[in-house]
Structures are given as structure tokens and as C-alpha cells.
C-alpha positions as CSV (number, residue, x, y, z in Angstrom):
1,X,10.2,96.2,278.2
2,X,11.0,99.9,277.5
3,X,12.2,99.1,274.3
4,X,9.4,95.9,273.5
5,X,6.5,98.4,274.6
6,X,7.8,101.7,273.7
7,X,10.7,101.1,271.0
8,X,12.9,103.1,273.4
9,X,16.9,102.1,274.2
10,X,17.5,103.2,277.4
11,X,21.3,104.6,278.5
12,X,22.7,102.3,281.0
13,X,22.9,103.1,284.1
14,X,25.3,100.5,286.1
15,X,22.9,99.1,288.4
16,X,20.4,101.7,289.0
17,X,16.9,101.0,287.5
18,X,15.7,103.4,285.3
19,X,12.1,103.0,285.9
20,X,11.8,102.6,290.0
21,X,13.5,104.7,292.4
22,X,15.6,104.3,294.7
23,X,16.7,100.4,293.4
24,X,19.7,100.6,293.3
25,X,23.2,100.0,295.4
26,X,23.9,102.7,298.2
27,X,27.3,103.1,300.7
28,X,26.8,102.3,303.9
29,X,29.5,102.8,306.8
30,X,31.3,99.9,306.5
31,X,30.1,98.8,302.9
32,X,27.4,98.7,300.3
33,X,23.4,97.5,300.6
34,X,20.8,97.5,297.9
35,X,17.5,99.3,298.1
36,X,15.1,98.1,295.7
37,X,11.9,100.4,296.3
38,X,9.2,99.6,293.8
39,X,6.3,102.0,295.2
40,X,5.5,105.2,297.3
41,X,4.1,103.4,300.4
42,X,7.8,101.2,300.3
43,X,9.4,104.8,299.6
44,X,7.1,105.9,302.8
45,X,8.2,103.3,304.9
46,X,11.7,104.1,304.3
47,X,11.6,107.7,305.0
48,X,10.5,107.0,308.5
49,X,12.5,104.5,308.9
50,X,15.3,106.9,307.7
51,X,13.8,109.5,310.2
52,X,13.2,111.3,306.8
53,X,9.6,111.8,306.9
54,X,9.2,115.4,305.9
55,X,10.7,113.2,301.9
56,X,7.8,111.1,301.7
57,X,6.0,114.9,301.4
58,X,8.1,116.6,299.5
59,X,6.7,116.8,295.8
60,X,9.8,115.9,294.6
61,X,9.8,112.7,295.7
62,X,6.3,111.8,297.0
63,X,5.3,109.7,294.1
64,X,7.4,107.2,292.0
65,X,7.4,109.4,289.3
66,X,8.6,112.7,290.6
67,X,11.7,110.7,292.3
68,X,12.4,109.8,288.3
69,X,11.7,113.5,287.6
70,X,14.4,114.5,290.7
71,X,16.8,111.5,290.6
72,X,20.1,114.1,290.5
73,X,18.4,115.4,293.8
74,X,17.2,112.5,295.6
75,X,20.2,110.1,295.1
76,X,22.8,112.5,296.6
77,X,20.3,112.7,299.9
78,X,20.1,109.0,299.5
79,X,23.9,108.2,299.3
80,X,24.6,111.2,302.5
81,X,21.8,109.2,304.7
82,X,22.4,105.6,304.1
83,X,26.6,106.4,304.7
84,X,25.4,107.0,308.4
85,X,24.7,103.3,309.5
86,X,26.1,100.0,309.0
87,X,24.8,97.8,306.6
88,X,23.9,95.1,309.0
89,X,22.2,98.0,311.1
90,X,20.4,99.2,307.5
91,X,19.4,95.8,307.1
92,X,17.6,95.3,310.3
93,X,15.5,98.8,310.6
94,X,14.3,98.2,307.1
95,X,13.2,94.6,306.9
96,X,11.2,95.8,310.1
97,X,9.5,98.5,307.8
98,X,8.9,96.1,304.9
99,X,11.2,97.8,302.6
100,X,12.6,95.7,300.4
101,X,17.0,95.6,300.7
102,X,19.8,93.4,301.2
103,X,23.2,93.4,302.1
104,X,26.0,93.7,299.1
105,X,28.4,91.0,300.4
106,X,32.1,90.6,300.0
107,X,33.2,87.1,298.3
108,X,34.2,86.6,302.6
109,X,30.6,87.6,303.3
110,X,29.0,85.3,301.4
111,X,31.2,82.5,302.7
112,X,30.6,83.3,306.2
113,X,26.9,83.4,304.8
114,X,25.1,80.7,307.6
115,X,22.9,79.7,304.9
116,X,25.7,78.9,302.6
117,X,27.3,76.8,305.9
118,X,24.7,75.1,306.3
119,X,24.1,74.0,302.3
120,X,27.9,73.1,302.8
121,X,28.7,75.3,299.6
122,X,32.9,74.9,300.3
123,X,34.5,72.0,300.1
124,X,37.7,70.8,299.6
125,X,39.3,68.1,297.7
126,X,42.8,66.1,297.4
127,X,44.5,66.9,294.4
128,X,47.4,64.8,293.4
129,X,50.0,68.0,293.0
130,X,48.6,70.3,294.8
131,X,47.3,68.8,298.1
132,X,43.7,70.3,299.3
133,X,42.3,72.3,297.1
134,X,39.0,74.6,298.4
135,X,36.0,73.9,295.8
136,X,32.8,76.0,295.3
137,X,29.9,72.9,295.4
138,X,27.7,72.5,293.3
139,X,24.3,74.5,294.2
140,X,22.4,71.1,292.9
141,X,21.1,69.1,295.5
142,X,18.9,66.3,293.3
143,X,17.7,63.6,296.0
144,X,18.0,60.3,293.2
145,X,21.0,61.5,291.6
146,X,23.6,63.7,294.2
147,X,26.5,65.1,292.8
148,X,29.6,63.3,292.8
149,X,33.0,64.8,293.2
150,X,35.1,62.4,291.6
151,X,38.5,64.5,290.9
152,X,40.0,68.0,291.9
153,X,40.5,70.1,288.7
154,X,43.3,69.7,287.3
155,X,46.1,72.1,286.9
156,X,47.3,73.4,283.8
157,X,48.7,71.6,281.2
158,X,48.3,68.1,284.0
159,X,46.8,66.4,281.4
160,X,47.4,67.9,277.9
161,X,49.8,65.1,277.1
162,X,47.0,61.9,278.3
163,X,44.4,64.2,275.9
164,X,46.6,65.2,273.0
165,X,48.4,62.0,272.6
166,X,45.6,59.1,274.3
167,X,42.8,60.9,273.2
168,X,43.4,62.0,270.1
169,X,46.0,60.8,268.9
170,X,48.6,62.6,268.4
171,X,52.3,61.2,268.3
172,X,54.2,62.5,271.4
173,X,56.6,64.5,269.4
174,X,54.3,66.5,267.7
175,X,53.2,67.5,271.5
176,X,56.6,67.9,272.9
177,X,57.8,70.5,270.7
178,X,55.2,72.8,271.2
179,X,55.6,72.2,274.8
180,X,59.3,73.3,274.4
181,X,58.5,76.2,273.1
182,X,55.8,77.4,275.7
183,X,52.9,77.2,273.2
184,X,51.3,74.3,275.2
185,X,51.5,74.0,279.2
């Protein structure tokens, strides 16, 4: 929108927003959450919550605007503060203040996730050469038509020959030297 509205390209800035502050990812003690603070009464909230209060009247970062103005400041205070908790304990004490976060899981985290338990989003399947295999599911869950797991992906090169020479017909000598050679699996 900076660029529709105002023909401006702004630098990137990994995850950080450049127009709302703080929304971005912060340490915590034992990993990462996300604030995504989008006004001064959110900002508010979270400087008591921080037991910060004296920021919310601070010029520098009372209003949406001067946190832009002070970002090299205010991030720095951010990053010290938010290093002091865990993120589960971060988590908590700000959804009690209505300031808007979450948790920045680990792949572990998000399969632990009960949510993702209880949509049953790992499954496994037989595979012919490789026994059980875990599988991602699909995230579709369409009531008239439910995804069907018919086959465990295949490994590689299990069925170059079947597509190469079935398929398309290809005569299975023009396949088995490049096979030879490593060019095909």
C-alpha cells in the first residue's frame, strides 16, 4: 500500500513491519514470540503488562508514530524485556491484556500443537520400500468429497522406468543408459 498510495518502495525489513510498531518477532527465554501491536491503547496494554508503564508516557513511544520515529531505541528495550520470560509465560500475561501475540513454534511445536492432534495433521502410510512413512495431511477436510490417501510418495527414481518407458514411450534402452550413467535415478 506504501508504494500503491504513495509510490514509495520500502527497504525490507525481515519481518518487522514498517508501518506498526512493535509487530514483529522478539526472543524470549527459551525461544521466539511475535508481537503484532497495531495501536497505542495495545502498546498501553503491553507496557503494563510488561510492568513498563512509565513507556506508554514516554514521548518517544506514546503514540504509534513516535515509536516509528524511535524504532533504534524502542526495539533494543523491547528485545532486553521480552528475553526475561518464557514464551508460554509471554503468551499468557498478554492475551490477558488483549495484546495481540503468538508463540513462534519449532516444526516439534507445531506437531505437539493439540489443535493440530486433534485435526489428525500426521499420518503415516505403508510404502512398499520403505515401510511407514510419516505424512503431513492434507489441511482439506471437504464433508462430500474427503481426501483419499491412496499411495505413499514414492522414492526417487521408483517409478522413472513405469513413466519413461509405459507412459511415454520410450524404449528401455534409451532409459537404461542414462540410468548407467547417474543422469536419471
Amino acid at each position: 500500500m506504501d508504494y500503491l498510495y504513495g509510490g514509495q518502495s520500502l527497504r525490507r525489513m525481515g519481518n518487522a513491519h514498517p508501518n506498526t510498531l512493535p509487530n514483529q518477532a522478539f526472543p524470549t527465554a527459551d525461544g521466539y514470540m511475535i508481537l503484532a501491536i497495531g495501536n497505542d491503547g495495545q502498546f498501553a496494554r503491553f507496557c503494563h503488562a510488561a510492568d513498563r508503564p512509565e513507556w506508554d508516557q514516554d514521548e518517544r513511544f506514546a503514540t504509534n508514530a513516535a515509536r516509528l520515529a524511535h524504532r533504534d531505541v524502542l526495539i533494543p528495550l523491547l528485545r532486553e524485556i521480552t528475553a526475561q520470560r518464557g514464551t508460554h509465560e509471554w503468551i499468557a500475561l498478554l492475551e490477558q491484556h488483549a495484546v495481540p501475540c503468538g508463540p513462534i513454534n519449532t516444526v516439534a511445536d507445531v506437531f505437539a500443537d493439540e489443535q493440530v492432534r486433534a485435526r489428525g495433521m500426521q499420518i503415516a502410510m505403508e510404502h512398499s520400500l520403505a515401510g511407514s512413512v510419516p505424512l503431513v495431511a492434507s489441511p482439506m477436510r471437504l464433508s462430500d468429497t474427503p481426501v483419499q490417501y491412496s499411495e505413499a510418495p514414492p522414492q526417487l527414481g521408483q517409478h522413472t522406468r513405469a513413466v519413461l518407458c509405459e507412459r511415454l514411450g520410450h524404449a528401455q534402452e534409451a532409459v537404461e543408459g542414462p540410468r548407467r550413467k547417474g543422469v536419471l535415478a
